[in-house]
Structure formats: C-alpha cells, structure tokens
C-alpha positions in Angstrom: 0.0 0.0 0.0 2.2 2.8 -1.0 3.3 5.1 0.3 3.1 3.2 3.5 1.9 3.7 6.4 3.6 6.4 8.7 3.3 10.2 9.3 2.2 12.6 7.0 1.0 15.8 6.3 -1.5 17.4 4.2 -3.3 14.7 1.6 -2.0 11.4 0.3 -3.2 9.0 -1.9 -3.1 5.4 -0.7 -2.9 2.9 -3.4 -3.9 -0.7 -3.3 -2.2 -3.7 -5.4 -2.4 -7.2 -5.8 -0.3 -10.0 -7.4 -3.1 -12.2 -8.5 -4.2 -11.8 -12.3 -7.7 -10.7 -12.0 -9.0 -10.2 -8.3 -11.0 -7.3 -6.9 -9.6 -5.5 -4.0 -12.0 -4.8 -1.4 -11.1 -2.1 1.4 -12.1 0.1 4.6 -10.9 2.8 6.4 -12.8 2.9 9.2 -10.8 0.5 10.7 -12.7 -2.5 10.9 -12.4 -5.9 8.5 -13.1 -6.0 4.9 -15.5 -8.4 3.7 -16.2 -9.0 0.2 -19.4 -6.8 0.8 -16.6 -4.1 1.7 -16.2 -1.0 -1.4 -14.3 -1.8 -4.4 -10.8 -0.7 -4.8 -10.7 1.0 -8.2 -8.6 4.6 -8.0 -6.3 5.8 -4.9 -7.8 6.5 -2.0 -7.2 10.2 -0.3 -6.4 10.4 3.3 -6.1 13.7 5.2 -6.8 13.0 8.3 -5.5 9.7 10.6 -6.9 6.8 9.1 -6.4 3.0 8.8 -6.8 1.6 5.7 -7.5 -2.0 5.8 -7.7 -4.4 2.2 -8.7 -8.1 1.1 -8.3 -9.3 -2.4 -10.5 -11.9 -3.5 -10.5 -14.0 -6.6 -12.8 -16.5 -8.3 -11.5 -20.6 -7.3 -9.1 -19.3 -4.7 -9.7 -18.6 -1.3 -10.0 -14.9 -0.1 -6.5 -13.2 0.7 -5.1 -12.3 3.9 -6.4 -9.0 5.1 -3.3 -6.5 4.9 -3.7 -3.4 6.6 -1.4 0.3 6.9 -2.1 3.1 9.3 -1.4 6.6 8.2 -1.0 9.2 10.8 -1.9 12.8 10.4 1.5 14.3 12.1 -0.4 17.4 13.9 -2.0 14.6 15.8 1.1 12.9 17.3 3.3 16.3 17.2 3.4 20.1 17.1 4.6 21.6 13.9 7.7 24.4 14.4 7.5 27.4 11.9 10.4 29.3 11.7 9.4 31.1 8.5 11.5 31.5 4.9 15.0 32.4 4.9 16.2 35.6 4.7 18.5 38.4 3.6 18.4 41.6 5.6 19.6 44.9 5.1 22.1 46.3 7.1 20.7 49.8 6.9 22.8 52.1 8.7 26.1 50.0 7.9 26.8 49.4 12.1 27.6 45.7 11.6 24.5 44.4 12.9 20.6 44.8 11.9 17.5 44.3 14.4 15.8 41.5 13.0 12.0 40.7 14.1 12.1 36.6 14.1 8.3 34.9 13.8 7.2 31.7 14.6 3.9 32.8 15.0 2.4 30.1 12.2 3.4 27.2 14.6 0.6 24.5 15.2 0.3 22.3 18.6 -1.0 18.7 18.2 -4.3 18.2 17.3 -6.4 19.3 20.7 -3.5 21.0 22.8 -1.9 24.7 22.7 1.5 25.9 22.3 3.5 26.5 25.8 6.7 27.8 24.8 8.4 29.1 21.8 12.5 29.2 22.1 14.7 30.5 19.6 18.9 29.5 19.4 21.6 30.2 17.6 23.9 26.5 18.1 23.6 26.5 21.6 23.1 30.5 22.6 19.5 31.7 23.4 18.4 34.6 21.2 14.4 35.1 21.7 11.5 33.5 24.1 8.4 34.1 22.5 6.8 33.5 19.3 7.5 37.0 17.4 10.5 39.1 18.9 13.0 41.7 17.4 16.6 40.9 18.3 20.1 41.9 17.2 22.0 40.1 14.7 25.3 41.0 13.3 26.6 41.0 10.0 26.9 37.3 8.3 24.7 34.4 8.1 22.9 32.8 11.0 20.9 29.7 10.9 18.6 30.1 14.2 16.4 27.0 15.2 12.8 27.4 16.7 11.8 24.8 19.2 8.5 24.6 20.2 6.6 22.6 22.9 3.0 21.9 23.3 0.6 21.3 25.8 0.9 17.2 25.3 4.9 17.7 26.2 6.2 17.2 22.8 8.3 19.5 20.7 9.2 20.5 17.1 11.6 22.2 15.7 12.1 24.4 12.5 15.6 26.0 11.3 15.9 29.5 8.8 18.5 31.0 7.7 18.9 34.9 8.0 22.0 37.0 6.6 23.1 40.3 7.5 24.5 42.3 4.9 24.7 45.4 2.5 22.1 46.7 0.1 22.2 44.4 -2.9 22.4 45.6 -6.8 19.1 44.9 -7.9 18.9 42.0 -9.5 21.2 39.7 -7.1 19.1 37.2 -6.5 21.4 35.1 -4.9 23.0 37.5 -2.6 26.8 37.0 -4.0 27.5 40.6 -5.3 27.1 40.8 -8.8 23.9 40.5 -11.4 24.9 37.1 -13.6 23.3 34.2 -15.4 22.7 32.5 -12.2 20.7 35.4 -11.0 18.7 35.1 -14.3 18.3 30.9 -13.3 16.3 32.2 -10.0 14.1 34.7 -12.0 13.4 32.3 -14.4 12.4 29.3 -12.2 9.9 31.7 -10.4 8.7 33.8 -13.3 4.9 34.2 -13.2 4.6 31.7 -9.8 1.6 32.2 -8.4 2.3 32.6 -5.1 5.9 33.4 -5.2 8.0 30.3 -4.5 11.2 32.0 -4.0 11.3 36.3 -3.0 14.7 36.8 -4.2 13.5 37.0 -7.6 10.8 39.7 -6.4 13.2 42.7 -7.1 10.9 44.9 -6.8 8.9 44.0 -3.9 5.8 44.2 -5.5 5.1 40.2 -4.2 5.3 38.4 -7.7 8.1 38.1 -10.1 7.1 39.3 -13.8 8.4 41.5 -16.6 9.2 44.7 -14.2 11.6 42.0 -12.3 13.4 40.8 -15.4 13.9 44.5 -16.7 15.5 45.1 -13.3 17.8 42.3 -14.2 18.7 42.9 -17.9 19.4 46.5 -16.4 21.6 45.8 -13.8 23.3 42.4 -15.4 27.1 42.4 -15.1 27.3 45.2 -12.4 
C-alpha cells in the first residue's frame, strides 16, 4: 500500500495492489475488517486525516487473501509543527555591523487538541528570543537560528531559517553574491509568473510576484 503507512502531512493518496491476475480488491478505512461486501478498490484513496486503511483481495476458485492493513497518521496529531518562516536576507541599513531582525514563529501548530506552551529560539547553543514573534540583534553574516517549540501534550518540534546580514544588494542579485549574472537570471526564471511566489529573491521589486518589471530590473543591472 504505498506510500506506506507512517506520518504525513496534508493529503496522500493510498494505493492498493495485488499479485493475483484478476482479483478485486475490497477495502475500509474505518478501521474494521473488509468483507467481500466491503467498497471496491478502483482509483487511490485520499487520506487527510489519521486513518487506517485495511484491504482483502478476493479471486474467483481461490480462497480470499489475507487482510493487509497500513495506518497513516496525520502528524499534527502525534506532534506540534515548528514554523520558523523563509529564509532571509536583511539589510544592514545604517552600515553598524549588525541589523534588528524581528524573528516569527507565530504560524506554529500544537498537536491536534492541545496549545503551544513555549516558543525558544537559538543560535547553536546560545539563546536569542523566548516568545513567538520578537525583534533581536543580529550582526553581520549568516545565521541559521532554530525554533523549538513545545506543546501542551509535552512534545516538541523544531524548524531552522536561515537569515543573513549584509549590505544593500544591486538589484537583481538574487542570490545574494555581489554581482547581477546568469545564475541570478536561473532564479528569475524558475519563479517567473509563480503564483504565489515560490522564491522572493527574484521579487526585485517587492511588488510580491516576479514578472516582466523584475526581469527589466535584471537585464538593467546584469554584469554590475
């Protein structure tokens, strides 16, 4: 029953096969046992929410199959989800060596039927921030800050991003390394017209989408 059983999130579709030429596939998912009275199998199932999907395959002159059966389990309702949000690059502003930085975790989900208790943000092993959304220092370079949360059940989750410190960029300079090339044009390209926006570096002009205004930003500033 691929994909197997296990944690998941969002939707999956669980299909069902057999080895023997010719027999129908009968299934539940309430978690009691198929019968031959049971639904046909005859397209992937969809499963969004915890559910155990149970499946006997019978065939004309042979006996019915043994019942084989695969749990799939909604992650939010074993753990919390940590969310750190999308990396980023941030300005700088005043050139000081370091930037105030507002880190938000606020999109965090407990498990299924608790509440969030604590949100803690470090940096390797150093504390930087306590709560879910808080403004804190960060100097010049790339940090990768981890977000642990815990929940009301007593389990945790973590989430990592990834936030550099730096000048103002050429516009353009989607990846951040100081000059407007091909592989700046690569980023634009891969995220031209997404709808939402995949990847913000190739929004050069902030306007949320990346479009024709971004790649005449590009052409404009390519080779500087």
């Amino acid at each position: 029953m691929p994909p197997g059983g296990g944690l998941f999130t969002g939707t999956i579709e669980v299909t069902i096969a057999c080895a023997t030429a010719g027999a129908t596939i009968h299934y539940t998912t309430d978690g009691s046992l198929p019968t031959p009275a049971s639904p046909t199998y005859a397209a992937p199932i969809p499963v969004s929410t915890t559910t155990t999907v149970t499946a006997l395959a019978v065939a004309g002159g042979l006996g019915d199959s043994s019942r084989a059966s695969e749990t799939f389990t909604l992650r939010s309702d074993l753990l919390p989800t940590a969310v750190a949000g999308p990396d980023r690059y941030v300005i700088d502003t005043d050139g000081n060596g370091y930037e105030w930085v507002a880190l938000d975790g606020s999109a965090s989900t407990p498990r299924t039927g608790y509440a969030i208790t604590s949100y803690v943000w470090r940096e390797g092993q150093a504390l930087v921030a306590t709560s879910a959304v808080q403004t804190v220092p960060l100097g010049a370079g790339t940090h990768t800050l981890t977000l642990q949360v815990a929940d009301s059940s007593g389990q945790t989750s973590t989430d990592d991003i990834v936030i550099t410190v730096g000048p103002a960029l050429t516009p353009g300079d989607a990846d951040r390394d100081g000059d407007v090339d091909l592989d700046d044009f690569v980023i634009l390209k891969r995220n031209f017209g997404a709808a939402p926006l995949a990847d913000d570096r190739a929004d050069f002009d902030g306007d949320g989408d990346a479009d024709l205004d971004d790649f005449v930003i590009l052409k404009r500033n390519f080779g500087s």
